[in-house]
C-alpha positions in Angstrom: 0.0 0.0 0.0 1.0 3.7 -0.7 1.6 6.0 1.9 -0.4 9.3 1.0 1.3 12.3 2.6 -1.6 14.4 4.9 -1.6 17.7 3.8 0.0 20.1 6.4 -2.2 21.9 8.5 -1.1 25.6 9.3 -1.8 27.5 12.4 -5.1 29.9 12.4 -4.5 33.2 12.0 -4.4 35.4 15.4 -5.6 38.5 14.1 -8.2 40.7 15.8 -11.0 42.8 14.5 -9.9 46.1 15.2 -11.4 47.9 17.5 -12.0 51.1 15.0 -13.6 49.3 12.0 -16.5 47.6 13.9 -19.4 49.2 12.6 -23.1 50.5 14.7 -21.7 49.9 17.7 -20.8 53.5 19.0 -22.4 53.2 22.6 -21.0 49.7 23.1 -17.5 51.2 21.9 -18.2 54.4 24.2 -18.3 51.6 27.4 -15.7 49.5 26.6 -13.4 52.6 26.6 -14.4 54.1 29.5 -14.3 50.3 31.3 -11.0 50.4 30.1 -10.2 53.6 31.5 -11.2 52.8 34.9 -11.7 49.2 35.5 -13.0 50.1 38.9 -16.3 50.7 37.7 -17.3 47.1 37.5 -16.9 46.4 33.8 -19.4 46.0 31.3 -22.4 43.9 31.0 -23.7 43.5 27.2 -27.0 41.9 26.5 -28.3 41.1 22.9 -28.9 38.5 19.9 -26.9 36.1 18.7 -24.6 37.2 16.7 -24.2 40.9 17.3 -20.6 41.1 17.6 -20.4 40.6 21.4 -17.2 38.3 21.9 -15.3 40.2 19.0 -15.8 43.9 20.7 -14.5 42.6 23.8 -11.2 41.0 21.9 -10.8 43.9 20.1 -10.6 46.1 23.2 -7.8 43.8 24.6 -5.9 44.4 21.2 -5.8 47.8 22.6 -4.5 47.4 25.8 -0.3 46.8 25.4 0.6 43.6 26.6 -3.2 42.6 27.8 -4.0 39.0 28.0 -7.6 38.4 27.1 -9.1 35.5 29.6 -12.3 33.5 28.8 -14.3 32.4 32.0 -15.6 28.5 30.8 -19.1 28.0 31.5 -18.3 25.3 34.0 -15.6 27.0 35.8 -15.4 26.7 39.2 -15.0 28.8 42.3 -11.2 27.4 43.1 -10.8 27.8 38.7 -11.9 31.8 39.3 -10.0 32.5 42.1 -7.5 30.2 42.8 -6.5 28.0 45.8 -3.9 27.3 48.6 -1.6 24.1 48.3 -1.2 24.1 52.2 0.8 20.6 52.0 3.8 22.0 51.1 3.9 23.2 54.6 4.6 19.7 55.8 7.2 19.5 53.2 9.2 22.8 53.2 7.1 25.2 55.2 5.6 27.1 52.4 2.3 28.0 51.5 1.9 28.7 47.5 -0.8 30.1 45.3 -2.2 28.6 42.5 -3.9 31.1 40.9 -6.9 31.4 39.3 -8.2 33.1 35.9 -8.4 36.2 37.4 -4.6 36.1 38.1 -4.2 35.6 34.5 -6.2 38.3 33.3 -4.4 41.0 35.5 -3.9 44.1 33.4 -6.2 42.9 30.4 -10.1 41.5 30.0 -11.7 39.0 31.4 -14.4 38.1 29.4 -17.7 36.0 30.3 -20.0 34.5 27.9 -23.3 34.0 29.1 -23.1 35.5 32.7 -26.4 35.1 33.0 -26.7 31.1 33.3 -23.2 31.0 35.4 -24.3 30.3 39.4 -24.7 33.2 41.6 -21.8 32.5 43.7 -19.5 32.8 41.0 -20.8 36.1 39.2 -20.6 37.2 42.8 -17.1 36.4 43.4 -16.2 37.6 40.0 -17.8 41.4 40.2 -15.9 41.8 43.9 -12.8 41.2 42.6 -13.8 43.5 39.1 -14.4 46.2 42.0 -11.7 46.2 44.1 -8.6 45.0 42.1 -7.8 42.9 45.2 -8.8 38.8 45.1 -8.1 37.7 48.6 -7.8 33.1 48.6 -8.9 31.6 51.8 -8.6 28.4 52.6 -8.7 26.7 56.5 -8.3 30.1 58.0 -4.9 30.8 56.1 -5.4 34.2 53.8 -3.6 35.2 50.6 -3.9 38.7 48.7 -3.1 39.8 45.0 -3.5 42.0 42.5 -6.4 41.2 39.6 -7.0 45.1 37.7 -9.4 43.7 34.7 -11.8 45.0 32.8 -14.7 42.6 32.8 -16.6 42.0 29.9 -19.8 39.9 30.6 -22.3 39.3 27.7 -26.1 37.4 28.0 -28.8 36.8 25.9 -31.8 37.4 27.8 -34.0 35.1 26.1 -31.7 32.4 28.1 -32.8 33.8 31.3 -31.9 36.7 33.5 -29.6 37.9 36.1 -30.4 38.4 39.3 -31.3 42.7 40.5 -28.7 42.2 43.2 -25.8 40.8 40.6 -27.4 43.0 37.8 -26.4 46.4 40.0 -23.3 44.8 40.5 -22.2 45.7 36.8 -20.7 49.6 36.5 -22.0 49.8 32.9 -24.6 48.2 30.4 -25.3 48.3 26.5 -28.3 46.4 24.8 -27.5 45.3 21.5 -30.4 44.5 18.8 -30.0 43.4 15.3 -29.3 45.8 12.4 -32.2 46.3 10.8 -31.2 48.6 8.4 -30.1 47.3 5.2 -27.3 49.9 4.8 -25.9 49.3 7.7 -25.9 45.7 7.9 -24.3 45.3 4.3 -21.4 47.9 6.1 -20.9 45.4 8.5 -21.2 42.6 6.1 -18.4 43.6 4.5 -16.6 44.9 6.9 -16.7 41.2 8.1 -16.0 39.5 4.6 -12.8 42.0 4.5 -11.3 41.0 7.6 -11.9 36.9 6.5 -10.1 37.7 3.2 -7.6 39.1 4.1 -7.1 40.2 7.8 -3.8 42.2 7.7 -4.9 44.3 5.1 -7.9 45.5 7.1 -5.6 45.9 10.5 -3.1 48.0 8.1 -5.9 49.7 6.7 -6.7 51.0 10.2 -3.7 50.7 12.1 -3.0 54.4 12.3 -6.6 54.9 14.1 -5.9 51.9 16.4 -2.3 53.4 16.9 -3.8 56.8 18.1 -6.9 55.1 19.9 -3.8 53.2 22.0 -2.2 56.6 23.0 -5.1 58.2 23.4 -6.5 55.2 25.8 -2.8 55.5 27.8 -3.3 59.1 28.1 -6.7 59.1 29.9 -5.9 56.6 32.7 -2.8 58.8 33.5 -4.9 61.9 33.8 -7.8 59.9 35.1 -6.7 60.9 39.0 -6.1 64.6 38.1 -9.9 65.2 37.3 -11.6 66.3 40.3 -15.5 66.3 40.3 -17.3 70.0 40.9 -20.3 69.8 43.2 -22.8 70.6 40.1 -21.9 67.4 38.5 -22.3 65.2 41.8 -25.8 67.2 42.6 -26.5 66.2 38.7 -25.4 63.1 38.7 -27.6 62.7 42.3 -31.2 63.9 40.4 -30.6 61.5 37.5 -30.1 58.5 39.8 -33.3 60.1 42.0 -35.2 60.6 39.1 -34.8 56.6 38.0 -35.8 55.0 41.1 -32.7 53.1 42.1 -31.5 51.3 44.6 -28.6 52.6 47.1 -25.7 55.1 45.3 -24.0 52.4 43.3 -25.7 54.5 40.5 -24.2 58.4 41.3 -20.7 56.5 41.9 -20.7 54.5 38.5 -22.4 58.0 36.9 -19.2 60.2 38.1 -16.7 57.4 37.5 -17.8 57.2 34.0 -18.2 61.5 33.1 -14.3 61.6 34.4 -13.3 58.5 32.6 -15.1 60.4 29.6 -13.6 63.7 30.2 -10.0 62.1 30.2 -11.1 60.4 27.0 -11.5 63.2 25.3 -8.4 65.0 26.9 -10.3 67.6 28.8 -9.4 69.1 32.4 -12.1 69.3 33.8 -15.7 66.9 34.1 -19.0 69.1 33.4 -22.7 68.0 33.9 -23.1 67.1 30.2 -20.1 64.3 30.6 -22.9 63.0 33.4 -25.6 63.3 30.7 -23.5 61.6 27.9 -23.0 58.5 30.1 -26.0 59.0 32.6 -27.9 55.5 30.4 -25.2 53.6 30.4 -24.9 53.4 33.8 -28.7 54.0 34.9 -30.5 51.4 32.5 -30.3 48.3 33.9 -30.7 49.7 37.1 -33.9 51.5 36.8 -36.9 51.0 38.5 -39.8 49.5 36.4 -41.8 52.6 37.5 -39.7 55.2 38.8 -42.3 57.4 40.2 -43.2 55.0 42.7 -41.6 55.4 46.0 -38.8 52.8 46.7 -40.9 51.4 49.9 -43.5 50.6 47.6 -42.2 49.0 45.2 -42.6 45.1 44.8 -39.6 43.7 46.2 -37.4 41.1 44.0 -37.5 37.4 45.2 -35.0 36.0 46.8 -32.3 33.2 44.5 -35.2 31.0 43.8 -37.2 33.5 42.2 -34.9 34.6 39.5 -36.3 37.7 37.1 -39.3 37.9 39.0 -41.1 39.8 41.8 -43.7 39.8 44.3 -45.9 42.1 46.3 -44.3 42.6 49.9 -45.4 44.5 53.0 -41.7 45.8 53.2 -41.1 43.6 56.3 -38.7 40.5 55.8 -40.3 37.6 57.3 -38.1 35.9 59.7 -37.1 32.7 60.3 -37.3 29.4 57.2 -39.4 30.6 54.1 -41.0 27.1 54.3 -42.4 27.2 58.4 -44.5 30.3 57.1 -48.2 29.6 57.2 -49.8 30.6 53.7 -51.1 33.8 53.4 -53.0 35.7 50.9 -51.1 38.4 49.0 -51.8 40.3 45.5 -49.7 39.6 42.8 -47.8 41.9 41.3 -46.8 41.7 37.1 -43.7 41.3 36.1 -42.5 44.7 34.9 -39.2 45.0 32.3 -36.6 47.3 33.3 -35.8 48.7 30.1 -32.3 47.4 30.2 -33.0 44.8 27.1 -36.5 43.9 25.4 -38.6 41.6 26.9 -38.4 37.9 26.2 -40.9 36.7 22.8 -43.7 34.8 23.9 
């Protein structure tokens, strides 16, 4: 028998999208940016389609960053895979205690992105948006403690058709953007091709637009070093105070995202001081997936969310928390209350 030689297989391509040819996606650019700006906002939750160009924003923001790694979270990842763990038996051998880290080690100074935050366990997207926050993970592990640095900008992405996040983990997110599909036909054919032009031939589009990508890069370096120079005046924190009034939300996660954001925006576009419209400019980025579903309603009154069980949905409430086990409660009678949509994505098809 003859051998036949296999034909050689090369390695895939590594290019990125750039980040200045993607096409309709100005506010979802405007977010990344300013998440990369300050990473201490809490990142950036997108919601949308299929299909819409989620994944390949959030790689193309890393191809900004110098040096960034760009981390996926697996959809079966653990707690110990997050965060990492503590190998305490090399005490017995040589006295040490290591660190293995986790994925947030690895994404230090670039993006950590998350696919489908929305169908991940609570515990984890908890764990994940403390250490987005802070910049800090802390391991534990039999009452021994280690501390490191984990500065990402987290990326998460959901379809909302595949279920919903919780209000408490939702708030937890510094920014949001709620992509549709195109549907107009100029517009998709400019993506279209801008997508057919980047298969063909992908270092001809990243040459074609590597002197915007070039200047977004200094531009991007230039904001987080002036980032700490920009105080906020007392207009914009009273503005920035009537918006987040004015939407019915919870606590003042809202105002602090709201001012983050103007500054980061103000250092984007190389200015020396943050005004009220910066506040405006960025004031539904921050404010729509936290706002009330009726924000004139008092925040006493309104139907309080469910607890885990009860994901996306709410139920009337005397605004008393019962005490003691949910299931020893005698039955009472109690109004139902109708699910109410807030705003941050369109409703699920029936």
């Amino acid at each position: 028998m003859t051998n036949t030689a296999l034909p050689e297989l090369h390695a895939a391509s590594h290019a990125t999208f750039p980040f200045t040819a993607l096409v309709g996606h100005d506010a979802l650019q405007r977010a990344l940016l300013l998440a990369a700006i300050d990473p201490g906002m809490g990142g950036v939750l997108i919601s949308g389609p299929r299909g819409t160009a989620k994944s390949t924003s959030a790689r193309a923001l890393a191809a900004l960053l110098p040096q960034a790694p760009f981390v996926t979270l697996p959809l079966a990842a653990s707690l110990e895979q997050l965060v990492g763990t503590l190998n305490l038996e090399d005490v017995l051998r040589d006295g040490q205690v290591r660190l293995a880290p986790g994925l947030v080690a690895r994404a230090h100074g670039g993006v950590l992105y998350v696919d489908e935050v929305n169908l991940l366990p609570d515990a984890l997207v908890d764990a994940l948006l403390d250490v987005a926050a802070s910049g800090v993970n802390t391991v534990e592990r039999d009452g021994v403690s280690r501390q490191h640095a984990a500065q990402f900008v987290l990326v998460g992405t959901m379809n909302p058709e595949e279920g919903e996040l919780r209000p408490q983990l939702l708030d937890r997110f510094g920014l949001s953007v709620a992509l549709a599909n195109p549907d107009d036909a100029a517009q998709r054919q400019a993506i279209v091709r801008a997508r057919l032009a980047f298969d063909a031939d992908p270092h001809a589009l990243l040459a074609e637009h590597a002197a915007a990508q070039s200047r977004l890069v200094a531009t991007l370096a230039a904001a987080r070093a002036a980032l700490a120079q920009l105080p906020w005046p007392d207009a914009v924190v009273q503005h920035a105070a009537h918006l987040a009034l004015a939407a019915g939300v919870d606590g003042i996660r809202a105002d602090l995202v709201m001012l983050r954001a103007a500054r980061a925006l103000a250092a984007l576009e190389q200015r020396d001081h943050v005004g009220v419209a910066d506040v405006d400019a960025v004031a539904e980025l921050a404010l729509a997936h936290r706002r009330a579903p009726d924000s004139a309603t008092p925040p006493m009154s309104r139907p309080s969310h469910a607890p885990a069980g009860g994901q996306g949905a709410a139920a009337a409430s005397n605004g008393t928390e019962p005490d003691g086990d949910w299931g020893a409660l005698p039955p009472q009678p109690e109004a139902m209350a109708s699910v109410k949509h807030t705003g941050a994505w369109p409703p699920k098809k029936a």
